[in-house]
N, C-alpha and C positions, 0 to 999 in steps of 0.2 A: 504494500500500500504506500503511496508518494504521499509523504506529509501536505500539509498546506504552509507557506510560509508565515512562522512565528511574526507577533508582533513586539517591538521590545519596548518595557515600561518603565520609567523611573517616577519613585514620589518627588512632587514639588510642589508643596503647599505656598500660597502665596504669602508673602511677606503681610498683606491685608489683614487675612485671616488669621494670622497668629496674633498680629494685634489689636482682632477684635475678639477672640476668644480670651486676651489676656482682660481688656476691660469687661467684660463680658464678669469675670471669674474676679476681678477685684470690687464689684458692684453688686454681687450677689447679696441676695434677700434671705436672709437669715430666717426661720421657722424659731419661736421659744423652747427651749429646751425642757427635759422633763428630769427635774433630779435625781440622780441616782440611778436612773434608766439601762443608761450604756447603748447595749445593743439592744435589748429587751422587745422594743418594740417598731423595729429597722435597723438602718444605719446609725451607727452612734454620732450624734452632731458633730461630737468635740474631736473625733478621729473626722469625722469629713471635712471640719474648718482646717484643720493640718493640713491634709490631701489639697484642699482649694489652694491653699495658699501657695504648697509647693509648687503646684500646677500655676500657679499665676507665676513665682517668682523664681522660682529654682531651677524647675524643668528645662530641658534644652530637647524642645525637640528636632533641634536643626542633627542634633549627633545624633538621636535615633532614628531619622532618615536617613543619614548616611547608613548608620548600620543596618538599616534596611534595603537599602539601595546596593548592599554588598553581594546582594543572592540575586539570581538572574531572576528576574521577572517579564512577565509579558501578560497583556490583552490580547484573545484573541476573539474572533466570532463564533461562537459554536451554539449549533441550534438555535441562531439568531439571536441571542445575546451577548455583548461581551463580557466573558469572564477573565478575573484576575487570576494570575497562579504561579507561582515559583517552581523552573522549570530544572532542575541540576541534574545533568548526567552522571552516571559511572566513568571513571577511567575507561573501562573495560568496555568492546561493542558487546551486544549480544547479552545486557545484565537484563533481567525482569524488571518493567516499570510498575511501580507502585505510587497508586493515587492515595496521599492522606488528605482527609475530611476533617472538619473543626463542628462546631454546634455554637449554641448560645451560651451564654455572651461574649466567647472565645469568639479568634480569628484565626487567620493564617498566621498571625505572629506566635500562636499558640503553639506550634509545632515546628517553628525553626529550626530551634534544641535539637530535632529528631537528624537534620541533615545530616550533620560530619559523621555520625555515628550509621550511617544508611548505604552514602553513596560510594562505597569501597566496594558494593554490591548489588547496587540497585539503580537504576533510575528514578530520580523518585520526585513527583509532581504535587506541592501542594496547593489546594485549588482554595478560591474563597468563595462557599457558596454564594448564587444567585443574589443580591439581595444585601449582601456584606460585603464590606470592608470596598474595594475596586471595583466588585463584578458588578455588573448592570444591574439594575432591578425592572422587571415584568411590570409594567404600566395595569399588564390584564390579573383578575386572579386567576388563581390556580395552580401558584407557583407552591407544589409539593413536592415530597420525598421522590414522589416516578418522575415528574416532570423533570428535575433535578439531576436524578439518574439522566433521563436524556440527553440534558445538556453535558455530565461529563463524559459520558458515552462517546457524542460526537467528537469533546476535544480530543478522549483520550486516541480514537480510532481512525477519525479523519485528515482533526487536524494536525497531531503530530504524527499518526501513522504506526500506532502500536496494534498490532490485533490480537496481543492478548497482554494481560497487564491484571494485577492486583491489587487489593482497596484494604486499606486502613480507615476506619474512621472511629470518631464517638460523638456522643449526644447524637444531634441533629446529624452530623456524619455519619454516622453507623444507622441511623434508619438509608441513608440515600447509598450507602454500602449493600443493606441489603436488596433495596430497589433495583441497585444493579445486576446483583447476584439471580434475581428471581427474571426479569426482563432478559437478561446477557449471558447465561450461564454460559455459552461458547465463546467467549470476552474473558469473562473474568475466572482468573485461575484459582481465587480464593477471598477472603474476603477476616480481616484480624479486626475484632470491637473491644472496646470496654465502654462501660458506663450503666451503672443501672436506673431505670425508670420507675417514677410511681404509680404503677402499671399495674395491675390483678384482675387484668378480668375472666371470667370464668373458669371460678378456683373448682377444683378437683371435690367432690363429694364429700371424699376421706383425703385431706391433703398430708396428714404427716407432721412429723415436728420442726422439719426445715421451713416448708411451706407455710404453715400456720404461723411461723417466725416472720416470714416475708408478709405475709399478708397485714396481719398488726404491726409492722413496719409501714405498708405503705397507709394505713388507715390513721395512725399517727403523724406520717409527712404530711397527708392531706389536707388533717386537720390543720396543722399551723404553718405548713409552709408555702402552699402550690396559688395562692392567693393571687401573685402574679403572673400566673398561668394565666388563670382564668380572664384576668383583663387583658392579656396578651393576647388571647385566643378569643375573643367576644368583641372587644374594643381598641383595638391596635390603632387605629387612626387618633383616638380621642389622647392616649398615652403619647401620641409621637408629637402631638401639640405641644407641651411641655419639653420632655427630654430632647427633642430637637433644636429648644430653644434655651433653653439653661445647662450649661454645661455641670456645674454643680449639682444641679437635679440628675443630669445622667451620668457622675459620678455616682450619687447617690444608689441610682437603680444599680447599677454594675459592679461594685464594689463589694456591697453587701450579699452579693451571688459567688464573689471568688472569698468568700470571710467563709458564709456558710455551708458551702459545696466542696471546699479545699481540703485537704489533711493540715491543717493549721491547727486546732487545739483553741479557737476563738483569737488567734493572733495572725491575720491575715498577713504581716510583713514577716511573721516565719516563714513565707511562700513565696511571697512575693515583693521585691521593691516596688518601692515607689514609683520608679522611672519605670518596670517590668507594666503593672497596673496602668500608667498614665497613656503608655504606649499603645495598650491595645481599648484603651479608654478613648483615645485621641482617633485613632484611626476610625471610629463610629461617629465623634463627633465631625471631622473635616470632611469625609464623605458623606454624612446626613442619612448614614442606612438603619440608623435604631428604627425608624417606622418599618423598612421594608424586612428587617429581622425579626421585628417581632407579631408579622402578620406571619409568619412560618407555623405559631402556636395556633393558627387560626384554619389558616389551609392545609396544616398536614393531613396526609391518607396513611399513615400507618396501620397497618389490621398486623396485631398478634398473632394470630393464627394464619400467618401467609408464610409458605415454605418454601426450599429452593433445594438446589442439588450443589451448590458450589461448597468444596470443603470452610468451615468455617474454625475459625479461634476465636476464643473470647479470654481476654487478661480482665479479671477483674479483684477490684479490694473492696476489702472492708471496711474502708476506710472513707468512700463514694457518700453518697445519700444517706444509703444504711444497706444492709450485706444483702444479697441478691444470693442466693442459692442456684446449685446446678442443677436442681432437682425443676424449678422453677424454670428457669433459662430453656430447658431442655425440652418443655411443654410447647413453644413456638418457634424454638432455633436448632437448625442442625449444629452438635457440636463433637468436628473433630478433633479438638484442641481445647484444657480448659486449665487457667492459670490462674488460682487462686491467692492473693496477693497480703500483705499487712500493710501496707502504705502506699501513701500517694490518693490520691484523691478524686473529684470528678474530672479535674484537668489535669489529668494523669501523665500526658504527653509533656506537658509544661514542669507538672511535678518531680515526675520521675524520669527523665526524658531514656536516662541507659537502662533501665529497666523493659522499657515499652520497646523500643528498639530492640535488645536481646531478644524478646520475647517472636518480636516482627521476626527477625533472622531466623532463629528458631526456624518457626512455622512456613514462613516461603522456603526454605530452601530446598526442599522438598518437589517447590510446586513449577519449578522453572519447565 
């Protein structure tokens, strides 16, 4: 198959925009605190006026464009969209391409970690879905998990000319991982997830004591966490009014997702710097894609119960949302591969970037 000619991208945010985001971030409207709170009931104020400020005054994101700018990047067309995605070959002709996927509120910065540790072996393409970070966003709805599948489909097989190739993903990645897998099975050689979802439906009769773990797990997260789901997925438009407009408010949204979601211990800078955070915080505010990200919670088509023949891995910890069982997993996913983990978190890639890697090698090596 003849490629299509790459297109090549570099970030360049305008000098405007950084100093309206900086006045933007020095004028913010303060909410009254609630004493003694913390995080209790969101973001803790007094960790978010920190964050603003650094972001107003410390931050340099001219050096994290460079260092983004370091990894090959390209726009191209595919399935009538352009998509963002960082493109690095193997030394080697002839390595397996491997597509990694990111989810919410993560991006392609999410997974950069994974490169040096990948491409001694791999081809390895990471894409920003539809909607985030670079990649276009779909004017129409409908922009879901198969649709998504489609569009990487076309880059991986048209426009660069791969006809068979491998998928990493998590969260929103790993549904559009296995969209591919069920659509493309003569495509894709295999397909490596983590991440668990609060997800139960149609529990088993007699589930067991794994499963009846998992399930008052998920009826727990429900209760107090999925809150922003649901406005995510019912009123995506009304939420982007806001966070499209106050960069502090979509600190606020974001932040408080890598606090609660991470293997941090309630100390989200055991995880993450500041500069780690503001980076992939910033790349949703200068592109303006928190609206089209978070209409994803709205239009996804995931069904559970939807099965495929490509061999599958799953890395997962206990350390995620709350521990997701194989006994569970096993009820809607083929699993040839199952990596039971102690650490690292829902942004597992970010967290543990040589762990998830080893894991990858592992399991493609196999599948060349």
């Amino acid at each position: 198959m003849n490629p299509v000619r790459e297109e090549s991208f570099r970030i360049a945010i305008p000098d405007e925009e950084l100093a309206d985001l900086r006045h933007r971030l020095r004028r913010t409207r303060w909410p009254d605190p609630i004493e003694g709170a913390g995080w209790r009931y969101g973001t803790d104020p007094a960790y978010l006026r920190e964050l603003v400020e650094y972001w107003a005054e410390e931050f340099d994101w001219r050096r994290e464009e460079r260092w983004l700018n370091a990894y090959p990047q390209f726009r191209s067309v595919a399935d009538g969209l352009r998509v963002h995605y960082v493109h690095q070959r193997a030394a080697a002709d002839g390595a397996l391409p491997v597509l990694v996927l990111h989810g919410w509120p993560g991006s392609f910065v999410q997974m950069l970690d994974l490169l040096p540790l990948l491409t001694d072996a791999f081809d390895v393409v990471v894409g920003s879905l539809p909607g985030f970070a670079f990649s276009e966003a779909s004017a129409q709805p409908g922009m879901t998990e198969t649709r998504m599948a489609q569009v990487f489909h076309d880059l991986m097989t048209r426009v660069l000319g791969y006809e068979r190739y491998a998928v990493r993903g998590s969260d929103f990645g790993a549904s559009v991982a296995e969209a591919l897998a069920i659509r493309y099975p003569r495509a894709v050689a295999g397909i490596h997830l983590s991440g668990t979802t609060p997800r139960a439906d149609n529990p088993p009769a007699d589930p067991g004591p794994a499963i009846s773990r998992y399930i008052d797990d998920v009826e727990r997260w429900r209760a107090a966490e999925v809150g922003y789901g649901a406005i995510q997925a019912t009123k995506p438009q009304t939420l982007a009014a806001s966070l499209n407009d106050s960069p502090a408010g979509l600190a606020a949204w974001i932040v408080e997702k890598f606090r609660r979601w991470s293997d941090c211990d309630g100390d989200v800078e055991r995880r993450f710097t500041k500069d780690q955070l503001l980076t992939n915080i910033s790349v949703y505010w200068f592109t303006q894609t928190i609206g089209s990200s978070v209409r994803l919670y709205g239009e996804s088509d995931y069904r559970q119960d939807a099965g495929w023949s490509v061999p599958t891995a799953h890395l997962m910890s206990s350390k995620d949302m709350f521990p997701t069982p194989r006994e569970w997993v096993e009820r809607f996913s083929r699993v040839d591969r199952w990596t039971a983990v102690e650490r690292g978190g829902h942004f597992l890639e970010w967290e543990e970037p040589r762990l998830v890697a080893e894991d990858m090698r592992a399991f493609f090596r196999d599948l060349r």
